[in-house]
SERO-4910 file (N, C-alpha, C, O; in steps of 0.05 Angstrom, whole numbers):
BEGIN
 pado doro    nc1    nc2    nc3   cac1   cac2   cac3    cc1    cc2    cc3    oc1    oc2    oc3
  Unk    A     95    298    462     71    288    449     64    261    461     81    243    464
  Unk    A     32    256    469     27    236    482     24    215    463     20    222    439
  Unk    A     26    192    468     17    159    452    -11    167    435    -15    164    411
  Unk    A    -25    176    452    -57    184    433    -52    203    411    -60    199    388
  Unk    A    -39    223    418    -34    244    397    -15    229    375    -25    226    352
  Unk    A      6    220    379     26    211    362     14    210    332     -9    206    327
  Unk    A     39    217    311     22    199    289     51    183    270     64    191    251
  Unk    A     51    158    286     74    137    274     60    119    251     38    126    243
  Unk    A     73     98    242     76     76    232     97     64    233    120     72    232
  Unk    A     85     34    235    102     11    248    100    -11    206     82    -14    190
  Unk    A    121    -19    206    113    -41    187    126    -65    196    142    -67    215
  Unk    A    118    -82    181    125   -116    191    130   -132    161    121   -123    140
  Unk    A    140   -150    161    140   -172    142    123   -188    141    127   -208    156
  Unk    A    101   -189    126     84   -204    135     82   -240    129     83   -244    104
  Unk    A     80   -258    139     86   -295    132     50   -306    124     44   -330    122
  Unk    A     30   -280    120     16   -299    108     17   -289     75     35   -275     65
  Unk    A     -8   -300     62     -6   -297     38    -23   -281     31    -44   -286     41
  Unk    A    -22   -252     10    -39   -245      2    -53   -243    -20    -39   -247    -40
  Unk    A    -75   -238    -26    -89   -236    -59   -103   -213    -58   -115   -206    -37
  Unk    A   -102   -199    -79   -121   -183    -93   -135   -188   -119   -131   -202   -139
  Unk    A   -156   -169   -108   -181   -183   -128   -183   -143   -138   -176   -123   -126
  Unk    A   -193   -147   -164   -206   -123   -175   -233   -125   -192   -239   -131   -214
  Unk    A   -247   -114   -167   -275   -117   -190   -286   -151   -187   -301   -161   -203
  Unk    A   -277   -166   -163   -284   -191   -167   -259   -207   -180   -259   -231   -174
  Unk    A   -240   -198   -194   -226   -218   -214   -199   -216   -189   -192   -200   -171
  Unk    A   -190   -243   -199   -155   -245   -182   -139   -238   -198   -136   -249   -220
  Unk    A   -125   -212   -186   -101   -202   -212    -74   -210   -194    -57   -208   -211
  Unk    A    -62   -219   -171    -47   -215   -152    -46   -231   -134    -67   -234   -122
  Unk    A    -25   -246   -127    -21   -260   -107      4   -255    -82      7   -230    -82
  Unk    A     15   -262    -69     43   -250    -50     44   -263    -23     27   -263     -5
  Unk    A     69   -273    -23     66   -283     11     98   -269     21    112   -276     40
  Unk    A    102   -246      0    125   -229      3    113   -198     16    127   -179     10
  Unk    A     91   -192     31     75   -173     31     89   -154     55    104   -166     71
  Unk    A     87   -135     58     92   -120     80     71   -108     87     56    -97     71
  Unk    A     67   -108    122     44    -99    130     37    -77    141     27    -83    163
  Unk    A     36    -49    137     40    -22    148     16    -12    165     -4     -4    153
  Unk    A     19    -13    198      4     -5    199     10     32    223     29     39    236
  Unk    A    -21     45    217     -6     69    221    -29     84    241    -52     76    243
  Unk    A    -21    100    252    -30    112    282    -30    144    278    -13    158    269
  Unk    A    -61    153    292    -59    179    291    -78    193    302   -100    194    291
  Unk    A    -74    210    328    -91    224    344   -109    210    350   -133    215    345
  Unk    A    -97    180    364   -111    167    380   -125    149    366   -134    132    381
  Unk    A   -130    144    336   -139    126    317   -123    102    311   -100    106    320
  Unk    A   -125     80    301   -100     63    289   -128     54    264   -152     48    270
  Unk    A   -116     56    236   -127     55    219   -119     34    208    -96     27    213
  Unk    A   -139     18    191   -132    -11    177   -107    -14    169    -93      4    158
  Unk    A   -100    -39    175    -75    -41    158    -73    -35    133    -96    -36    123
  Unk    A    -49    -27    112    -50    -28     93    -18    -48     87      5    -46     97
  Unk    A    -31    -70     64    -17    -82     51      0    -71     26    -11    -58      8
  Unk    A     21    -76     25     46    -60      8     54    -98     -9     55   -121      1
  Unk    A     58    -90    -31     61   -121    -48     92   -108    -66     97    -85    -73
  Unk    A    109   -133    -70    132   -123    -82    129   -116   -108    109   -123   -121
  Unk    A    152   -100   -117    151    -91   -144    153   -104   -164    147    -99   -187
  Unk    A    163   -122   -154    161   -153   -179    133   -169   -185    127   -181   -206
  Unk    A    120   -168   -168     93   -176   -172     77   -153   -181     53   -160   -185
  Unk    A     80   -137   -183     67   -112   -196     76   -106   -224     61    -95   -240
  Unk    A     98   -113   -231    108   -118   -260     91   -125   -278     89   -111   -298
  Unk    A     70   -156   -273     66   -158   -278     30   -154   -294     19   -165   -313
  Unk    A     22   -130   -273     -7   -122   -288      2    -99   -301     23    -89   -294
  Unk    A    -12    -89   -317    -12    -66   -340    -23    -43   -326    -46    -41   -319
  Unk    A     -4    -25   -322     -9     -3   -307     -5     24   -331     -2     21   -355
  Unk    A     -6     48   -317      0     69   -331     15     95   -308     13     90   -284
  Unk    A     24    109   -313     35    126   -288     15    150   -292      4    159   -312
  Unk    A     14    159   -264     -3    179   -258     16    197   -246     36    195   -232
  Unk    A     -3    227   -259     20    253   -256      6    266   -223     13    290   -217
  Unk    A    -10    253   -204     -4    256   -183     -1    243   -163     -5    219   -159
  Unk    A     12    269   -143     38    262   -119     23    275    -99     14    298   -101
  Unk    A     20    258    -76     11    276    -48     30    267    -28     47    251    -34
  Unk    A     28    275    -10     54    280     16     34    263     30      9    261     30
  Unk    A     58    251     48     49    239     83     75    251    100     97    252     90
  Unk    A     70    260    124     94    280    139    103    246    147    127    244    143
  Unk    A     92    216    159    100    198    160    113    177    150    123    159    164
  Unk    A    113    176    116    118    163     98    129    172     76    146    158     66
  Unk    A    123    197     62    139    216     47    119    221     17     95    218     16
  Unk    A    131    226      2    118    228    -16    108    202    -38    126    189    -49
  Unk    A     76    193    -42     63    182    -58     58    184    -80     43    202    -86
  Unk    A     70    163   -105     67    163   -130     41    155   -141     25    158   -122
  Unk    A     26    146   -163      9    138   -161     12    129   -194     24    142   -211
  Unk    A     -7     97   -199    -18     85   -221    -44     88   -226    -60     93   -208
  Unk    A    -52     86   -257    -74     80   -262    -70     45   -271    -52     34   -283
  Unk    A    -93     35   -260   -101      3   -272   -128      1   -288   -151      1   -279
  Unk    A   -121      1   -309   -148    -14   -324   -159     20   -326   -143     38   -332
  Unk    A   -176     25   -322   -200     45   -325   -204     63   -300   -222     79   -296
  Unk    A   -180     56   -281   -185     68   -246   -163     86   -248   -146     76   -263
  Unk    A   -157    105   -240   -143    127   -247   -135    134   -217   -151    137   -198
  Unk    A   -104    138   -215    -97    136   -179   -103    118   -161   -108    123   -138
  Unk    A   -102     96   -171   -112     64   -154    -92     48   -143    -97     26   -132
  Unk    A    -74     55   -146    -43     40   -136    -27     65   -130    -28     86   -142
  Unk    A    -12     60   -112      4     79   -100     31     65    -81     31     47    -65
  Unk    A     56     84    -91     77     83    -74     95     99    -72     94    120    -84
  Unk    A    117     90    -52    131    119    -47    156    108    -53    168     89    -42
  Unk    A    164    129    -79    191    116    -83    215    123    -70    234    108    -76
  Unk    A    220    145    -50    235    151    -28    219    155      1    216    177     12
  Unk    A    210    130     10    197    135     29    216    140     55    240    136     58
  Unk    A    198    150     70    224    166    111    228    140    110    215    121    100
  Unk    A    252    142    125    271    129    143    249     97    165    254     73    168
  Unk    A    231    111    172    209     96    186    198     74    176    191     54    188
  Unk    A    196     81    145    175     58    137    193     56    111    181     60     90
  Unk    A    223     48    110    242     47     92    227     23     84    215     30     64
  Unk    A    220     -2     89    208    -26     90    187    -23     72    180    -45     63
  Unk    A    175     -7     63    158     -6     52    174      5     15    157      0     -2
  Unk    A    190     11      8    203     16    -10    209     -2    -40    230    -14    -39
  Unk    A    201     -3    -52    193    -18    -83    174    -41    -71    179    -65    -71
  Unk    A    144    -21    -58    123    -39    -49    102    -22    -59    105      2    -59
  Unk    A     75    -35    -68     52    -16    -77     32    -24    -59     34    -43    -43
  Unk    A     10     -8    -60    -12     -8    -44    -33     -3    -59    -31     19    -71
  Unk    A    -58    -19    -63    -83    -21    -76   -103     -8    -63   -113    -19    -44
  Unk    A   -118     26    -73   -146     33    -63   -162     20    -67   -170     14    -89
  Unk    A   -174     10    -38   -194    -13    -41   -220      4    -44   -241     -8    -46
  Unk    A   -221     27    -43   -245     43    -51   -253     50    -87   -270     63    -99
  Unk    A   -232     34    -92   -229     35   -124   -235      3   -143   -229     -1   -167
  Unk    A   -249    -19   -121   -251    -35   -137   -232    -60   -131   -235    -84   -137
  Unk    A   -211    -48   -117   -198    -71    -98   -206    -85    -80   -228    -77    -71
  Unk    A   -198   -104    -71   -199   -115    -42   -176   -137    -43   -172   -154    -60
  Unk    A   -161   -133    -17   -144   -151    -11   -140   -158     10   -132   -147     30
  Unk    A   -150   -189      0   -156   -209     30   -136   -225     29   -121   -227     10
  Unk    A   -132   -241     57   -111   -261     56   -123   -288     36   -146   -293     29
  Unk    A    -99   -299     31   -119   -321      1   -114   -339     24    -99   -336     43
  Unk    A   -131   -360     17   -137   -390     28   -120   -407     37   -128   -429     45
***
């Protein structure tokens, strides 16, 4: 399989700081972030930011009863926040590849998120 075809992910530790915002409001801060980013048939798609589980403690979540697969990352849990239903997501046995990513969440920014580096 060629480099274009491939479909990996690489993650990193990331040393800046991040924030999320929902809806405009700051729920989230992190300069503990891990940075995943992932490759596929020739694409490399935005990074996605993964924030620890301890900073996630602290917003009011709910658990969501679905689970979808990545053949690169493994299987995806998912939260509801507030009124957004499947808007946080993680993998609590993620592959071997992106072990790094493991008691880390990830915010759909198509849900009202956005997470930028803070100031």
């Amino acid at each position: 399989m060629s480099e274009s075809t491939a479909h990996y992910a690489r993650t990193e530790t990331s040393d800046l700081r991040y924030r999320v915002l929902f809806n405009g409001e700051p729920i989230l801060e992190s300069n503990q972030a891990v940075k995943l980013d992932e490759h596929y048939d020739g694409r490399d798609f935005a990074p996605v930011i993964y924030f620890p589980e301890s900073q996630i403690a602290t917003l009011v979540t709910s658990k969501s009863d679905r689970v979808t697969h990545c053949p690169i990352k493994g299987d995806a849990a998912y939260l509801n926040f507030r009124e957004t239903a499947n808007s946080i997501w993680f993998y609590p046995e993620p592959l071997e590849q992106v072990a790094q990513i493991r008691n880390h969440y990830a915010f759909d920014q198509s849900k009202g998120f956005l997470v930028e580096v803070a100031d």
